[in-house]
DSSP file (Angstrom, degrees, kcal/mol; ACC not computed):
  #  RESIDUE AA STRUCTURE BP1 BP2  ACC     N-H-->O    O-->H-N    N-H-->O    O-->H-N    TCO  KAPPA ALPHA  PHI   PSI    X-CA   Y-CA   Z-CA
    1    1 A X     >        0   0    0      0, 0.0     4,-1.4     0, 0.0   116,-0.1   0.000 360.0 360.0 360.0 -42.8   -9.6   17.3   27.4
    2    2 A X  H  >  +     0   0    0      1,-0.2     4,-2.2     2,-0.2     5,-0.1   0.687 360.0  56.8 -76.8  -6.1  -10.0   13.6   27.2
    3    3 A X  H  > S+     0   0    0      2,-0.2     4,-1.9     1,-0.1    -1,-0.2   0.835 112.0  48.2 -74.6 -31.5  -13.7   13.7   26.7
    4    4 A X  H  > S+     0   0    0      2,-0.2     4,-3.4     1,-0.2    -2,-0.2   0.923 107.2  50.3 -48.6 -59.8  -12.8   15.8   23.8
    5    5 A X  H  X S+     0   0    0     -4,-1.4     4,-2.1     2,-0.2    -1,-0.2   0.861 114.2  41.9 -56.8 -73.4  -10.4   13.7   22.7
    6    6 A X  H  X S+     0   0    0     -4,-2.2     4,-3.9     1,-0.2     3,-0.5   0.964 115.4  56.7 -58.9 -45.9  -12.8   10.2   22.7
    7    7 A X  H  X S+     0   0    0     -4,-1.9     4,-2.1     1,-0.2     5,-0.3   0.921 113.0  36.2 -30.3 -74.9  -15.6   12.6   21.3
    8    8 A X  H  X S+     0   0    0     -4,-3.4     4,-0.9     2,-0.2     5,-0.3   0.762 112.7  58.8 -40.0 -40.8  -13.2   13.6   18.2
    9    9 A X  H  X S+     0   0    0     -4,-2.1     4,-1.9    -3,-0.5    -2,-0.2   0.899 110.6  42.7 -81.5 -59.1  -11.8   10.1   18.0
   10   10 A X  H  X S+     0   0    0     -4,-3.9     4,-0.5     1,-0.2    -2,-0.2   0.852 115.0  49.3 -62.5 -26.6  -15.7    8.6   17.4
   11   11 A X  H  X S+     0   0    0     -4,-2.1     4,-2.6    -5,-0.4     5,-0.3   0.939 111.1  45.6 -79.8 -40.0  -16.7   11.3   15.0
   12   12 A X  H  X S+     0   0    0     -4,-0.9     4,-1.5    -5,-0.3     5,-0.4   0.912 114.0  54.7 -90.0 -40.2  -13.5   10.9   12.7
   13   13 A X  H >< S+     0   0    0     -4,-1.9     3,-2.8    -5,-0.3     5,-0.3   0.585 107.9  51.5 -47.1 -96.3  -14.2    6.9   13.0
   14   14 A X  H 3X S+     0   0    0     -4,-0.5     4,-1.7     1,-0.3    -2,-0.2   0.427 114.4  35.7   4.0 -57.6  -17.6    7.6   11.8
   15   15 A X  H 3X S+     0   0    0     -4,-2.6     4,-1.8     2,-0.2    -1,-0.3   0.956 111.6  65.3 -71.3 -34.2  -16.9    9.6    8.7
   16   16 A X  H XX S+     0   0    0     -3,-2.8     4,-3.2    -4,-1.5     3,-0.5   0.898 105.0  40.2 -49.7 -68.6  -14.0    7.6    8.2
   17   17 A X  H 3> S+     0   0    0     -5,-0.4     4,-4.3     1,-0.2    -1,-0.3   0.931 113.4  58.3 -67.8 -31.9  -16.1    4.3    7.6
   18   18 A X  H 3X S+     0   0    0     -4,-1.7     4,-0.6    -5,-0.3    -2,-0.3   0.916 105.7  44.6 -43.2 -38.6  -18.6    6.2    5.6
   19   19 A X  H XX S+     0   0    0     -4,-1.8     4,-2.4    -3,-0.5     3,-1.3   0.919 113.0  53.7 -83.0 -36.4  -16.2    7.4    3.3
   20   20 A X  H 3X S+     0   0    0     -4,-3.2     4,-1.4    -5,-0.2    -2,-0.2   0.936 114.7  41.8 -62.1 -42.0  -14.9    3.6    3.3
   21   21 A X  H 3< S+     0   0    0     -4,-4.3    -1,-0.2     2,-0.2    -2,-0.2   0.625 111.5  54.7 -84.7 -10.3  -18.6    2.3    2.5
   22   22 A X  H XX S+     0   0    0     -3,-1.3     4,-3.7    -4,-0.6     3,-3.2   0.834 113.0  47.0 -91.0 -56.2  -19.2    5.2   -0.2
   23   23 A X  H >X S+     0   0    0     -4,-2.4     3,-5.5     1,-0.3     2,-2.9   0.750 109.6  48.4 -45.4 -92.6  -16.0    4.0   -1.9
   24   24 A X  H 3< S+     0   0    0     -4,-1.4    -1,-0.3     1,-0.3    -2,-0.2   0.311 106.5  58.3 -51.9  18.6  -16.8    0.7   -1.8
   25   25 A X  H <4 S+     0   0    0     -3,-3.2    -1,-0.3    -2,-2.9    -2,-0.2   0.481 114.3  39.8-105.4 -31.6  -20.1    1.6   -3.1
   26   26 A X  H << S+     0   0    0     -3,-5.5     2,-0.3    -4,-3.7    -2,-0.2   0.920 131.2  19.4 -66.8 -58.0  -18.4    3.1   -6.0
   27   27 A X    ><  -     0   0    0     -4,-0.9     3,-3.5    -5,-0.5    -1,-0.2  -0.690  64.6-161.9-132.0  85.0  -15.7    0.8   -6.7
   28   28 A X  T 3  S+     0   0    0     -2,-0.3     4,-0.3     1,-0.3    -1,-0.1   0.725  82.5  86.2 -31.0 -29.3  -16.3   -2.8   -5.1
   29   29 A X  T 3   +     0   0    0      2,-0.1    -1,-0.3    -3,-0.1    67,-0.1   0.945  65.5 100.1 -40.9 -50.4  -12.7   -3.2   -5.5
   30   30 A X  S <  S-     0   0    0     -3,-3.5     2,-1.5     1,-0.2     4,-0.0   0.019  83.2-126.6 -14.8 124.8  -12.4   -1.6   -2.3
   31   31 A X    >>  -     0   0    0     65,-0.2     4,-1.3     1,-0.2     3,-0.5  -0.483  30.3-173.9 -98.8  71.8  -11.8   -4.1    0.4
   32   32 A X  T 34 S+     0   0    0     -2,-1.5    -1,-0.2    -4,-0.3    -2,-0.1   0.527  74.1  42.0  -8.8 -52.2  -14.6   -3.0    2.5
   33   33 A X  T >> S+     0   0    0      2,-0.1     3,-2.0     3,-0.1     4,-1.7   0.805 112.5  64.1 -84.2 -25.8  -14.2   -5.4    6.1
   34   34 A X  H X> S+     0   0    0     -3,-0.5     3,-3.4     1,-0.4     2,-1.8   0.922 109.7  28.2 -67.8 -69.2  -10.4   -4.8    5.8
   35   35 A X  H 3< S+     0   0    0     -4,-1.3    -1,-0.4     1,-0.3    -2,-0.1   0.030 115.2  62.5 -86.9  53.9  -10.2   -1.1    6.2
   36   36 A X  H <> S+     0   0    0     -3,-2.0     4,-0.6    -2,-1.8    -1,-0.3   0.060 112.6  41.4-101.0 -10.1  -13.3   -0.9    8.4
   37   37 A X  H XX S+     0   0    0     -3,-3.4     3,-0.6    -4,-1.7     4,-0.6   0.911 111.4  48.7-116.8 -15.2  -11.5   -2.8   10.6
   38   38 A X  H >X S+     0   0    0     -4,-1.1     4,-1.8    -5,-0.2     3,-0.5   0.811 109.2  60.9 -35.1 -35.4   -8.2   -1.3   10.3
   39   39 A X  H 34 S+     0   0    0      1,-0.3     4,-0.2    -5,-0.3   -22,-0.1   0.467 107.1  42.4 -77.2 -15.7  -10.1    2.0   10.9
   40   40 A X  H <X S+     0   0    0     -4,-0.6     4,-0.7    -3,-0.6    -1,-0.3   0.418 111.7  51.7-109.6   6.1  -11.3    1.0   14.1
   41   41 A X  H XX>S+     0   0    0     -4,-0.6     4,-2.7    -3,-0.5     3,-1.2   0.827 108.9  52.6 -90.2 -71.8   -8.2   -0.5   15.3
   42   42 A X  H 3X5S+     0   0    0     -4,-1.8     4,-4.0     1,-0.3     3,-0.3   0.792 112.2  49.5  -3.5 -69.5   -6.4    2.8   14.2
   43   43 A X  H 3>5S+     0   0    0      1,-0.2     4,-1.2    -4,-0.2    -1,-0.3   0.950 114.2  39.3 -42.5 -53.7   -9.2    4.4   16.5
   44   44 A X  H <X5S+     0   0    0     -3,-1.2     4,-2.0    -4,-0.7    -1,-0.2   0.882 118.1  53.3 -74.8 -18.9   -8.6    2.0   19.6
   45   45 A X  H  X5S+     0   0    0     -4,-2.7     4,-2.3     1,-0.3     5,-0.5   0.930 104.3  57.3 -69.1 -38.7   -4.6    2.4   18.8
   46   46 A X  H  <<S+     0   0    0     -4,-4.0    -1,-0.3    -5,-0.7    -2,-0.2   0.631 108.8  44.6 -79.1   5.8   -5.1    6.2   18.8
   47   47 A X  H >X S+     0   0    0     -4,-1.2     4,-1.7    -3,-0.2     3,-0.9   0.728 114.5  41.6-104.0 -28.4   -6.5    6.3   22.5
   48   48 A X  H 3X S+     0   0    0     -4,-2.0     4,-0.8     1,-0.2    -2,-0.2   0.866 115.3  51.8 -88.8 -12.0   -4.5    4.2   24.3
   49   49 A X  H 3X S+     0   0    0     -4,-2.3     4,-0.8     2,-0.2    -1,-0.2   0.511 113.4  52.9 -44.8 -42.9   -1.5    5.9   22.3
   50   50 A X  H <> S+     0   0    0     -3,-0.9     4,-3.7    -5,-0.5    -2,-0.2   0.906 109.7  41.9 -73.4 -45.0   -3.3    8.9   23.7
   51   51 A X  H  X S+     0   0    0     -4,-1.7     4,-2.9     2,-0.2    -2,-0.2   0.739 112.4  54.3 -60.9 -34.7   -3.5    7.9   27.5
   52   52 A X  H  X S+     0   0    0     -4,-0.8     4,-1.4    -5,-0.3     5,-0.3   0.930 112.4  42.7 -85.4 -35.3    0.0    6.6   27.6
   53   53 A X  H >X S+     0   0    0     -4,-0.8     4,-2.9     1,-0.3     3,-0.9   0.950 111.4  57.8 -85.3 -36.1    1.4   10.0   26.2
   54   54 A X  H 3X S+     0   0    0     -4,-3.7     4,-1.9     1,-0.3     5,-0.3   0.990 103.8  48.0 -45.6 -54.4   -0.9   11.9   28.4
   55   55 A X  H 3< S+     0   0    0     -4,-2.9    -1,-0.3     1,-0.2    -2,-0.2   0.887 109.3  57.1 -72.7   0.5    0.4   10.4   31.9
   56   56 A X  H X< S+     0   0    0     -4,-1.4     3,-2.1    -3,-0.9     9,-0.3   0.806 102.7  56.1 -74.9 -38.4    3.9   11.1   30.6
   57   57 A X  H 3< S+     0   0    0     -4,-2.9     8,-0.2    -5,-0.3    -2,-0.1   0.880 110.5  42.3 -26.2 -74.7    2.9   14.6   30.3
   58   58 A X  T 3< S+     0   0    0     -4,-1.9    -1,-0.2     6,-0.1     2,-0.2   0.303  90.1 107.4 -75.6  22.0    1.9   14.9   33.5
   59   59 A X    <   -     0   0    0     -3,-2.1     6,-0.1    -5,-0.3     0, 0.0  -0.734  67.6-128.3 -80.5 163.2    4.7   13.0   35.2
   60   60 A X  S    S+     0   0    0     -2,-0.2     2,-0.2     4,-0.0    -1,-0.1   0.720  96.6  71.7  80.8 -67.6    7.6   14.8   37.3
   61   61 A X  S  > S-     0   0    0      1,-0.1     4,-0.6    -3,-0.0     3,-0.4  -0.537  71.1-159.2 -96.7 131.3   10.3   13.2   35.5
   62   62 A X  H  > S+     0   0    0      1,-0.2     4,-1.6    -2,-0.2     3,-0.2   0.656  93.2  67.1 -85.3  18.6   10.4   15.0   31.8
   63   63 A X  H >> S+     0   0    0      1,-0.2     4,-1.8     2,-0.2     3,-0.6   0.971  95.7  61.8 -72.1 -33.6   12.5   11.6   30.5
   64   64 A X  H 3> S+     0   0    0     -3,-0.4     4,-1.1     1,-0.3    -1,-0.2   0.632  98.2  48.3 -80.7 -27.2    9.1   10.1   31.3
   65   65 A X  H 3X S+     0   0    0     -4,-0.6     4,-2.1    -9,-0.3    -1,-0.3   0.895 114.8  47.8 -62.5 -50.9    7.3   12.3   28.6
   66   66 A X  H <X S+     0   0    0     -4,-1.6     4,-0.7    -3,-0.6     3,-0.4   0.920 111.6  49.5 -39.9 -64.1   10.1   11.2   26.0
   67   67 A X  H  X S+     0   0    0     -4,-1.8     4,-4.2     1,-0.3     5,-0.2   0.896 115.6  45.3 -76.0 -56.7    9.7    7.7   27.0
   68   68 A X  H  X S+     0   0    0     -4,-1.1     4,-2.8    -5,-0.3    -1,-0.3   0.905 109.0  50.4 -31.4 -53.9    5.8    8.1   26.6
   69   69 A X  H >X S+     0   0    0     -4,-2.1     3,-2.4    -3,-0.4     4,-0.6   0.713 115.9  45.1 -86.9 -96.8    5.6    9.9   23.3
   70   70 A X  H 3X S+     0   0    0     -4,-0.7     4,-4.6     1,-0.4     5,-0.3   0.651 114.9  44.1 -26.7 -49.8    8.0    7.2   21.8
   71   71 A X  H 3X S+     0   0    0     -4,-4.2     4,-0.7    -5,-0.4    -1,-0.4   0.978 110.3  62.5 -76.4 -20.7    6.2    4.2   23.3
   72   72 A X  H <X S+     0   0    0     -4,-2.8     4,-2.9    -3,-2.4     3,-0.3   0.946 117.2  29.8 -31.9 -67.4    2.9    6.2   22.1
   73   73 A X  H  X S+     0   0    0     -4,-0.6     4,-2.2     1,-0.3    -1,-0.2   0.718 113.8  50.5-120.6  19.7    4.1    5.8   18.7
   74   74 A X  H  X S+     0   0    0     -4,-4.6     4,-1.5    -5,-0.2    -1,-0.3   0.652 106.8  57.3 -86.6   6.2    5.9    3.2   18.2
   75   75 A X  H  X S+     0   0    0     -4,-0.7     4,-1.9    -5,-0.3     5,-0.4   0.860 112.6  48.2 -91.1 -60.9    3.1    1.2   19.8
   76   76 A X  H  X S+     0   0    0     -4,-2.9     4,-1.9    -5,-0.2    -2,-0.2   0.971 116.9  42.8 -52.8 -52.8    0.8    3.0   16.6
   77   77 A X  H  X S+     0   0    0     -4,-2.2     4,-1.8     2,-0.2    -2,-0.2   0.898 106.4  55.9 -72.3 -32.5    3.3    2.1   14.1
   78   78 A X  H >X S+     0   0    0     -4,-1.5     4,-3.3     2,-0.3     3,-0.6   0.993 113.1  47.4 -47.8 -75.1    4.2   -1.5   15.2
   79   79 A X  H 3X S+     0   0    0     -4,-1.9     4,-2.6     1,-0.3    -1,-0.2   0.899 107.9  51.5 -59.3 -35.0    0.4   -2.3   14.8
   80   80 A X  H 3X S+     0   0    0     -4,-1.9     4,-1.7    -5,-0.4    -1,-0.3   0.864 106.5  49.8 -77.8 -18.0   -0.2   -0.8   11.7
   81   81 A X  H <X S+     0   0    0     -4,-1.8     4,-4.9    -3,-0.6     5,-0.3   0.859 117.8  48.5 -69.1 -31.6    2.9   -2.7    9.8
   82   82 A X  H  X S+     0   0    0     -4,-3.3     4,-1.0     2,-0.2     5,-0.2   0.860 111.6  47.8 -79.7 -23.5    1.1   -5.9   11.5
   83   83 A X  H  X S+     0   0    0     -4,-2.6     4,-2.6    -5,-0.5     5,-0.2   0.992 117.2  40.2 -49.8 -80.0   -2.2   -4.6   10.2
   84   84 A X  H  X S+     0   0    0     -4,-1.7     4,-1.8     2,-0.2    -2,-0.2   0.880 114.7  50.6 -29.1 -59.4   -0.6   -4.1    6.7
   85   85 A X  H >X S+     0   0    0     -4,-4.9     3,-3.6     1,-0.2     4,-1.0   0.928 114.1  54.0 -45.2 -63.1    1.6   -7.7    6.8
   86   86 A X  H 3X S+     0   0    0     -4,-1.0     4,-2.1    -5,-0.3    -1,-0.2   0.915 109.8  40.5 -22.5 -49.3   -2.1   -9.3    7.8
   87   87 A X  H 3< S+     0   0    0     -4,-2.6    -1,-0.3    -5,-0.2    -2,-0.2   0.847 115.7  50.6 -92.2  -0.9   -3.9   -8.1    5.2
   88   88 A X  H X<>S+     0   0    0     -3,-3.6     5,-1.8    -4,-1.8     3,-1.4   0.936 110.5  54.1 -61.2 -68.9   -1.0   -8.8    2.6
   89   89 A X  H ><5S+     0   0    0     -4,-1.0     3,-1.6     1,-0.2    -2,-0.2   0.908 113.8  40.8 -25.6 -73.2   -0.7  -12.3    3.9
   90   90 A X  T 3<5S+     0   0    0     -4,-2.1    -1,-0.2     1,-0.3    -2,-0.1   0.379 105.7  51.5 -95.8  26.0   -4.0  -12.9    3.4
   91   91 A X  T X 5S-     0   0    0     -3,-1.4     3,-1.3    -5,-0.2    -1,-0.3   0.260 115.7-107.3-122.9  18.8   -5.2  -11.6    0.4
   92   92 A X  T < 5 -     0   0    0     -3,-1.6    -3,-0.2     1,-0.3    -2,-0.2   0.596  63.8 -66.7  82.1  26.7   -2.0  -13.6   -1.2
   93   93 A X  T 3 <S+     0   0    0     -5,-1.8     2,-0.9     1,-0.2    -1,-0.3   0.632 113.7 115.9  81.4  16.0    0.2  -10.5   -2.1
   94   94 A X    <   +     0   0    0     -3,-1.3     2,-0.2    -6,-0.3    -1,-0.2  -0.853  51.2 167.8-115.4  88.3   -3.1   -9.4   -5.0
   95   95 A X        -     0   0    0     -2,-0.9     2,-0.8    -3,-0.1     3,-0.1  -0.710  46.3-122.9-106.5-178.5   -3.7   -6.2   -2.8
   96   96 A X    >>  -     0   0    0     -2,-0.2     3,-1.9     1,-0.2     4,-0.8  -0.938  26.1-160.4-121.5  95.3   -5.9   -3.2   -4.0
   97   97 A X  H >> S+     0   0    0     -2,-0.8     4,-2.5     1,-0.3     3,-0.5   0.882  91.0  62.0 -47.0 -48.2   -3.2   -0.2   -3.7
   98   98 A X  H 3> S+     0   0    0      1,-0.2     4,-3.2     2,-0.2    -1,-0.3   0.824 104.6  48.2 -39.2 -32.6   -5.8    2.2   -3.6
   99   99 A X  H <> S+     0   0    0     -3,-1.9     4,-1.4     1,-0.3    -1,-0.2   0.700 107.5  54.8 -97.4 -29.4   -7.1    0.5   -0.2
  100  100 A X  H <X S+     0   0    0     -4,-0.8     4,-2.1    -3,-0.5    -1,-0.3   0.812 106.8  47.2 -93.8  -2.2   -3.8    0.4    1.3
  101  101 A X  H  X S+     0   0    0     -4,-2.5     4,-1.1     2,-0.2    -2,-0.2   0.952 111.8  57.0 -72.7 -48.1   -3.0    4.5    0.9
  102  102 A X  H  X S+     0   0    0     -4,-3.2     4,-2.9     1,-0.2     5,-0.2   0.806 108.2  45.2 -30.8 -52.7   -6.5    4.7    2.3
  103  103 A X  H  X S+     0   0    0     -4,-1.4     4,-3.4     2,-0.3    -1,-0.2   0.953 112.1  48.2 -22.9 -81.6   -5.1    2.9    5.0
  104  104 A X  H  X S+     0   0    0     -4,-2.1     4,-0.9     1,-0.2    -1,-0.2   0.584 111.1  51.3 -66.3   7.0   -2.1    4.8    5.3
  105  105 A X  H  X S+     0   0    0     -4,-1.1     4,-1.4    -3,-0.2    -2,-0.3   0.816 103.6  58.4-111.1 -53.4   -4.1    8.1    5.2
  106  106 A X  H  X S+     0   0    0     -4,-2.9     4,-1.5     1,-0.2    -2,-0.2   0.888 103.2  55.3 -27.7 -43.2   -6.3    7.0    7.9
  107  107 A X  H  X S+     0   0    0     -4,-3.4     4,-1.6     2,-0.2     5,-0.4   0.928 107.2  45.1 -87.3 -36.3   -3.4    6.6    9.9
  108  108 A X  H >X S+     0   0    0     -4,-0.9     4,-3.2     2,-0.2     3,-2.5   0.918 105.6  63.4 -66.8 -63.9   -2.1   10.2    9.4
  109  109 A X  H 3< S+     0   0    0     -4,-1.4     3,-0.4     1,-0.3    -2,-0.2   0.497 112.3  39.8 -21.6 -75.0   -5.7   11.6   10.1
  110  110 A X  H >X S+     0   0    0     -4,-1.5     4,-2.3     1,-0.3     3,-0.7   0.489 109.1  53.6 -79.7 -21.5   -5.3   10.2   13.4
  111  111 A X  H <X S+     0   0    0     -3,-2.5     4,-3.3    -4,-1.6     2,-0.3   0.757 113.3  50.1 -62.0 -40.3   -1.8   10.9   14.1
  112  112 A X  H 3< S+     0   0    0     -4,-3.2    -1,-0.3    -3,-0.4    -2,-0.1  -0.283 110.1  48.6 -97.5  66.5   -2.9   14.5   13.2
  113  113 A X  H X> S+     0   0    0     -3,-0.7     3,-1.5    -2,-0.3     4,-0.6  -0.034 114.0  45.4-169.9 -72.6   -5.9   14.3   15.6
  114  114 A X  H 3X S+     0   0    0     -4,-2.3     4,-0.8     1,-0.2    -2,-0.2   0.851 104.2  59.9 -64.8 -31.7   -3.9   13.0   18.5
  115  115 A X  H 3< S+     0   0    0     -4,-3.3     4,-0.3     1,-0.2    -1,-0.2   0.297 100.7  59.2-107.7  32.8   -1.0   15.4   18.2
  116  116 A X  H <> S+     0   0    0     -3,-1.5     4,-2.0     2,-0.1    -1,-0.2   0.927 103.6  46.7 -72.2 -75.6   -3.3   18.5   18.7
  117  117 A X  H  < S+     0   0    0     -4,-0.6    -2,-0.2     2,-0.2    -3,-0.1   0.365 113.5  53.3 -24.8 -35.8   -4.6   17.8   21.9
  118  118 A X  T >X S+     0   0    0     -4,-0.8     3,-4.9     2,-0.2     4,-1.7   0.920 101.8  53.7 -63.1 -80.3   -1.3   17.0   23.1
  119  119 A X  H 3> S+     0   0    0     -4,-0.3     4,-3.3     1,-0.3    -2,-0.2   0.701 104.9  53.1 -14.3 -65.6    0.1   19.5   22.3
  120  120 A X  H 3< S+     0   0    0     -4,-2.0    -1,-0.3     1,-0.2     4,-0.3   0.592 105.1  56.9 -28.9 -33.2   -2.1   21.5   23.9
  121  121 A X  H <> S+     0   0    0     -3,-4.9     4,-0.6     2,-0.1    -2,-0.2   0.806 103.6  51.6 -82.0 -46.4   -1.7   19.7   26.7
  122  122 A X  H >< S+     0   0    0     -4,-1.7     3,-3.6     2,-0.2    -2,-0.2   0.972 104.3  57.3 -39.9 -66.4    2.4   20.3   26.9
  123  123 A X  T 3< S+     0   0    0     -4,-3.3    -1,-0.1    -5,-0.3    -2,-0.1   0.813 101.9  54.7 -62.5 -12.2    2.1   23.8   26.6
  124  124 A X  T 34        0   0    0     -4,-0.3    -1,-0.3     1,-0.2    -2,-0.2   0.830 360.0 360.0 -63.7 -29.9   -0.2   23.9   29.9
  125  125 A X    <<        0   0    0     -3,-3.6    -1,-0.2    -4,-0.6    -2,-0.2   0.574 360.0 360.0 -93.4 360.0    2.5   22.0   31.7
């Protein structure tokens, strides 16, 4: 399942920054390094986010799944509001809205990526 998982996780990067470089091919406004690098920190957030929730899965205890899926995503959300402040800070509060819903749609795609696989993975146990 977790080969699956990394597999899925590089392919949805992949289109992900295509479609970020086809936008910005349309409409330079796009800020082009920001969400290609949000879009692979998203990525790196959504495996270890993945890993953590997995060994609660399989733990004993089920508070230990709870404890998991919560540190899973607050761990995801935490970094994307620091993502967001970051790139607010430094682009002086003049941001290109369009580029932060991209943002924030990247970050469901991956929420809804990861919480397939899980799933799946609960209902085994």
């Amino acid at each position: 399942m977790q080969h699956k998982f990394v597999i899925t996780v590089i392919v949805v990067c992949l289109i992900l920054s295509g479609l970020i470089y086809y936008l910005y091919t349309q409409n330079p406004a796009y800020d082009f390094a920001s969400l290609l690098i949000g879009n692979i920190t998203l990525a790196l957030v959504s495996l270890l986010s993945f890993n953590i929730i997995k060994r609660g899965i399989r733990a004993d205890n089920p508070n230990a799944f709870v404890r998991a899926k919560m540190t899973g995503t607050m761990l995801k959300f935490f970094i994307c509001i620091a993502i967001l402040l970051i790139y607010i800070f430094v682009k002086d509060r003049m941001v290109h809205k369009p580029s932060l819903f991209l943002f924030l749609g990247m970050y469901v795609v991956y929420s809804a990526i990861e919480a397939v696989p899980l799933s799946q993975l609960a209902k085994k146990k």
